[in-house]
Wavefront OBJ file of the C-alpha trace (Angstrom):
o trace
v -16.462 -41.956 124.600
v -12.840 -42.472 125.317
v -12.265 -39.384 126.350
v -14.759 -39.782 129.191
v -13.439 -42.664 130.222
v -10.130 -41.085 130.716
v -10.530 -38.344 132.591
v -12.410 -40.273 135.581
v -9.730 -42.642 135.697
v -7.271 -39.980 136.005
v -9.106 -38.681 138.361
v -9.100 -41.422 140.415
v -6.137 -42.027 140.352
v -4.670 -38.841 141.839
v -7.199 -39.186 144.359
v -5.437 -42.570 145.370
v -1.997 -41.008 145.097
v -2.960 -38.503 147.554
v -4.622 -40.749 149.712
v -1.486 -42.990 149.791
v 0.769 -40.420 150.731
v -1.082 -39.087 154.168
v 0.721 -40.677 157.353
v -0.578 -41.098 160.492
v 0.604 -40.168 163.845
v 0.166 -40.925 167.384
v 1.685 -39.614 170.069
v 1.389 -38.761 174.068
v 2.637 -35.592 176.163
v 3.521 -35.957 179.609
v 5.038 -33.504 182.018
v 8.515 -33.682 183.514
v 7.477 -36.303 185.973
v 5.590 -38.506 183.596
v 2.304 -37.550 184.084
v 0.038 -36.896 181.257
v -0.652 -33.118 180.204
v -4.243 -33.108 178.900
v -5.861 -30.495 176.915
v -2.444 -29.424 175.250
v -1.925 -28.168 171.604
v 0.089 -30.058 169.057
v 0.712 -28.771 165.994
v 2.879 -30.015 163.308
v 3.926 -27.859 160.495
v 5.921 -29.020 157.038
v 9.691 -27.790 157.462
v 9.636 -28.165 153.577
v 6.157 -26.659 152.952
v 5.561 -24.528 155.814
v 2.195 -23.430 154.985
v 0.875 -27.002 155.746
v -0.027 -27.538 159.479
v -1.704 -29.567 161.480
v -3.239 -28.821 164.569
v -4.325 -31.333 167.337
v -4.983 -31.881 170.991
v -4.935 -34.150 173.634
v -6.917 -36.339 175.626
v -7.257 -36.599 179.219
v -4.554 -39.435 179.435
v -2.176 -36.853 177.174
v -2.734 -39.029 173.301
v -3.297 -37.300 170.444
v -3.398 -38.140 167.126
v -2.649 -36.964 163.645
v -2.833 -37.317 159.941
v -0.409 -35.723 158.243
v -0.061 -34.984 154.398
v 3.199 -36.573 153.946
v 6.196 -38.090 155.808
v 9.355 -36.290 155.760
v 10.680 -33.896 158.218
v 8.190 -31.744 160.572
v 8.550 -28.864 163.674
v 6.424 -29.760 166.403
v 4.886 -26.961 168.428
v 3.053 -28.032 171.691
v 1.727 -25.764 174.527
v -0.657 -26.104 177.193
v -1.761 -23.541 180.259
v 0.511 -23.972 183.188
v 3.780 -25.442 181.015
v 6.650 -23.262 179.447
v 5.986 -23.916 175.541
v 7.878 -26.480 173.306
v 8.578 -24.678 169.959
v 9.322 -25.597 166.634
v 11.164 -29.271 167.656
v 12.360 -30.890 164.657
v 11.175 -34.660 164.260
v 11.572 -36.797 161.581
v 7.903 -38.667 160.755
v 8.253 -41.953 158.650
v 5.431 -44.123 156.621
v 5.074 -46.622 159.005
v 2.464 -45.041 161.729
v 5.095 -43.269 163.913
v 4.675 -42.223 167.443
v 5.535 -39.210 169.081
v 6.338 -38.235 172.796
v 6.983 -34.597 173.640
v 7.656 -33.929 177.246
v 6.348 -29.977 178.810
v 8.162 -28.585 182.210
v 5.836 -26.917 184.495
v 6.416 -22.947 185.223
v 8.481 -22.336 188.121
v 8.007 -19.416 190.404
v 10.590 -18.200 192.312
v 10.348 -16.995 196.018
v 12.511 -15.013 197.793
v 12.033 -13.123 201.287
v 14.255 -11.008 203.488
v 13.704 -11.316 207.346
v 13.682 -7.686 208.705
v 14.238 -7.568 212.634
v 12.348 -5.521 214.134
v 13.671 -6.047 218.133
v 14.467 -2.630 218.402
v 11.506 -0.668 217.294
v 8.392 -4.450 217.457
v 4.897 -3.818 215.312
v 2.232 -4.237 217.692
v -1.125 -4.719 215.828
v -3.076 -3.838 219.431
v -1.786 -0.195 219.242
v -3.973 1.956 217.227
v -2.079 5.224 218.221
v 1.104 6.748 216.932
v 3.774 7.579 219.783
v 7.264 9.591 218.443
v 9.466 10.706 221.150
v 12.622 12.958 221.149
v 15.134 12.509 224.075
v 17.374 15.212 225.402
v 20.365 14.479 223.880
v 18.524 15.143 220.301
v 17.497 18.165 222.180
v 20.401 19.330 222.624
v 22.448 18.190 219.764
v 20.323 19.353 216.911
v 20.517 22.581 215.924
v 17.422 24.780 215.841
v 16.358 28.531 217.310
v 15.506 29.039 220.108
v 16.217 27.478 223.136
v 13.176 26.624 225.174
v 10.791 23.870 224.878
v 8.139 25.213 222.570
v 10.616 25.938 219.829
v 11.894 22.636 219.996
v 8.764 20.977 219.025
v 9.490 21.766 215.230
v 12.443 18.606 215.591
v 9.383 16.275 216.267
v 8.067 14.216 212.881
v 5.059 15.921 211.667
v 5.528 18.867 213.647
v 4.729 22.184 211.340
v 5.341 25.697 212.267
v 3.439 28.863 211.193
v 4.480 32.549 210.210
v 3.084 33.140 213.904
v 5.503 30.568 215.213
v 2.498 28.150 216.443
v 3.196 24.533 216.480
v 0.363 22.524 214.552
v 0.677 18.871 215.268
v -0.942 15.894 213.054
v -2.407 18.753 210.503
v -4.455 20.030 213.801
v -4.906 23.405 215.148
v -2.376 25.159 217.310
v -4.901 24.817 220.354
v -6.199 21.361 219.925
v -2.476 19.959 221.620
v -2.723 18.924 225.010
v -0.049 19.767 226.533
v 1.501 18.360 230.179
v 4.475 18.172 231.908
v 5.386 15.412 234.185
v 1.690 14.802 234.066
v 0.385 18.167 234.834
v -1.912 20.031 232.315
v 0.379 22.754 231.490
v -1.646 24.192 228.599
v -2.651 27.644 228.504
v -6.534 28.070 229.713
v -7.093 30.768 227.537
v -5.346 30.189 223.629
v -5.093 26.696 224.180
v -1.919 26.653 222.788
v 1.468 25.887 224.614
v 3.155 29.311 226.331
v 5.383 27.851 229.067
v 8.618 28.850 228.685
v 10.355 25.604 230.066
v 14.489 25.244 229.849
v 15.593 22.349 227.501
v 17.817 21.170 229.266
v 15.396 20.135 231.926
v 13.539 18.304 229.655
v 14.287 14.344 229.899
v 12.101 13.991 226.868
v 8.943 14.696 224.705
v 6.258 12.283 223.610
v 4.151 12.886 221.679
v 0.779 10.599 220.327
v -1.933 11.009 218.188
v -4.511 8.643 217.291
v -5.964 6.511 220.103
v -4.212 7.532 223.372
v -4.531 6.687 226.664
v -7.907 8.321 228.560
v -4.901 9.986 231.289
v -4.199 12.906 228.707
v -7.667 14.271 228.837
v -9.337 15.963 225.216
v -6.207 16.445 222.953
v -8.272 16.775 219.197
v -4.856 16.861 217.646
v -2.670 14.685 219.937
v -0.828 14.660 222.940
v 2.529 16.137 223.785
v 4.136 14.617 226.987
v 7.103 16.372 228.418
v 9.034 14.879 231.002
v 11.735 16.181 233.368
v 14.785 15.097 234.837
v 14.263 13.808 238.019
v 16.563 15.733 240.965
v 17.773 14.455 244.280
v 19.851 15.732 247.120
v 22.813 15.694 245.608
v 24.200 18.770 244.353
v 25.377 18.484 240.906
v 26.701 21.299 238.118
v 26.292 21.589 234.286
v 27.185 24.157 231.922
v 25.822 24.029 228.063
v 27.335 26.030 225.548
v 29.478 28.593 227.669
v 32.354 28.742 225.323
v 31.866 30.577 222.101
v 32.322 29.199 218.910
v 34.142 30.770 215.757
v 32.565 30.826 212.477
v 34.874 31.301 209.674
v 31.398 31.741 207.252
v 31.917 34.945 205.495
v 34.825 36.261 207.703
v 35.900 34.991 211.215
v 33.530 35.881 214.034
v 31.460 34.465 217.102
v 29.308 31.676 216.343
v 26.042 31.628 217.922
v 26.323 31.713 221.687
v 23.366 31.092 224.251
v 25.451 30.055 227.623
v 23.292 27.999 230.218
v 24.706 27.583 233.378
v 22.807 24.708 235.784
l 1 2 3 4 5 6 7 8 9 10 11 12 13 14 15 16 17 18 19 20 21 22 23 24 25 26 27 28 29 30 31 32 33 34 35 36 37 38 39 40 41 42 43 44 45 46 47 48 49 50 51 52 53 54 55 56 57 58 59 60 61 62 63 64 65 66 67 68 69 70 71 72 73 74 75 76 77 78 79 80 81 82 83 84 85 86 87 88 89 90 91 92 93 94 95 96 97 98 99 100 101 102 103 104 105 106 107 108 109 110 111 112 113 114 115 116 117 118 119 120 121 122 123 124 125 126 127 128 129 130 131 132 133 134 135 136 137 138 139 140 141 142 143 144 145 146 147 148 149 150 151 152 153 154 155 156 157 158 159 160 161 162 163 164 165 166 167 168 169 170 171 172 173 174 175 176 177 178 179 180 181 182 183 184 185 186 187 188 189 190 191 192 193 194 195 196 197 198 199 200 201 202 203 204 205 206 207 208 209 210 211 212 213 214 215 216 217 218 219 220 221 222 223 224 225 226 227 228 229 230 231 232 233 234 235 236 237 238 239 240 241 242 243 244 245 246 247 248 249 250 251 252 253 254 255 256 257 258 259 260 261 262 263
């Protein structure tokens, strides 16, 4: 009988041991202006038993609150969506009903933008077609073979040439290209394709547009290529391209190419 007597009261008496040594905490988290962060987790966890945690969360005002198995010295994680994460934050929780205040920083996002002018070449979101023009003085500058207008197509973006030396424009056929010069339909009625053999340095310059176009150009399927000339008057005037010889010193010293043009 006196052993049964024992053991309860043992019992009981760890019980009340254990009991005595849980603390309780209270506490609020609040952002970096003071406002409360609700729906955030709190979790405290033993720095000399780290296997004992505690999780909580808060309230819509930002309280929690906490009973822990023991006071003594705890890390306090807290996290919440929209806040960078407080982590393992040493606090030191004592046996009289502490409180605790942890404070969470919103995320930042950081915005930068460059300003790219666009005065010399402006987006305009009314035009539907692509235009790409090449003046005379690219003409005449860039190198290429051949010196009349149809071979110098290929120096126009998205210009491809075949074995056959056709010019196929915006992936089209070689005879879907309307072609005029100084608005005159100057394609060939029977290939379709472009076969006047115009001097470049007549040429002012070549446009040439794909997509929606103005109705002036007719049935291009492909595009449009726009050539127009320099203008004369009655002044008598005299140019010469290319009339002195180069030397080319690439494998040995000899005559460059040389295609005078006397105007």
């Amino acid at each position: 009988m006196v052993y049964s007597w024992v053991l309860p009261v043992a019992g009981f008496l760890v019980l009340c041991g254990a009991a005595h040594a849980q603390v309780a905490v209270s506490g609020r988290v609040l952002d970096e202006n003071g406002a409360a962060v609700p729906q955030a987790a709190v979790r405290f966890r033993s720095a000399d038993a780290p296997e004992q945690q505690t999780e909580v969360s808060t309230g819509p005002g930002g309280n929690f609150a906490a009973v822990l198995p023991h006071p003594g010295n705890y890390r306090v994680t807290a996290t919440a969506r929209g806040f960078f994460s407080l982590r393992d934050t040493p606090v030191t929780i004592g046996q009289d009903s502490p409180t605790v205040q942890l404070v969470l920083n919103h995320l930042s996002e950081i915005l930068s933008s460059i300003d790219v002018p666009s005065e010399s070449n402006p987006v305009d979101p009314q035009q539907t077609n692509t235009e790409k023009t090449l003046t005379n003085l690219e003409i005449l500058e860039i190198p290429y073979q051949g010196r009349d207008v149809n071979a110098a197509l290929k120096l126009i973006p998205g210009v491809v040439q075949d074995p056959q030396n056709g010019m196929h424009l915006a992936g089209g056929a070689a005879n879907q290209v309307l072609y005029t010069l100084d608005s005159f339909n100057v394609t060939d009625p029977v290939s379709g394709t472009f076969q006047t053999r115009l001097n470049v340095d007549t040429v002012r310059n070549m446009r040439f547009e794909t997509g929606t176009y103005s109705p002036e150009f007719g049935k291009g399927a492909a595009g449009v290529v726009a050539i127009e000339s320099q203008m004369g008057n009655d002044a008598i005037r005299y140019n010469a391209t290319n009339f002195v010889p180069g030397v080319d010193t690439a494998s040995g010293v000899h005559i460059g190419t040389w295609s005078p043009r006397l105007e």
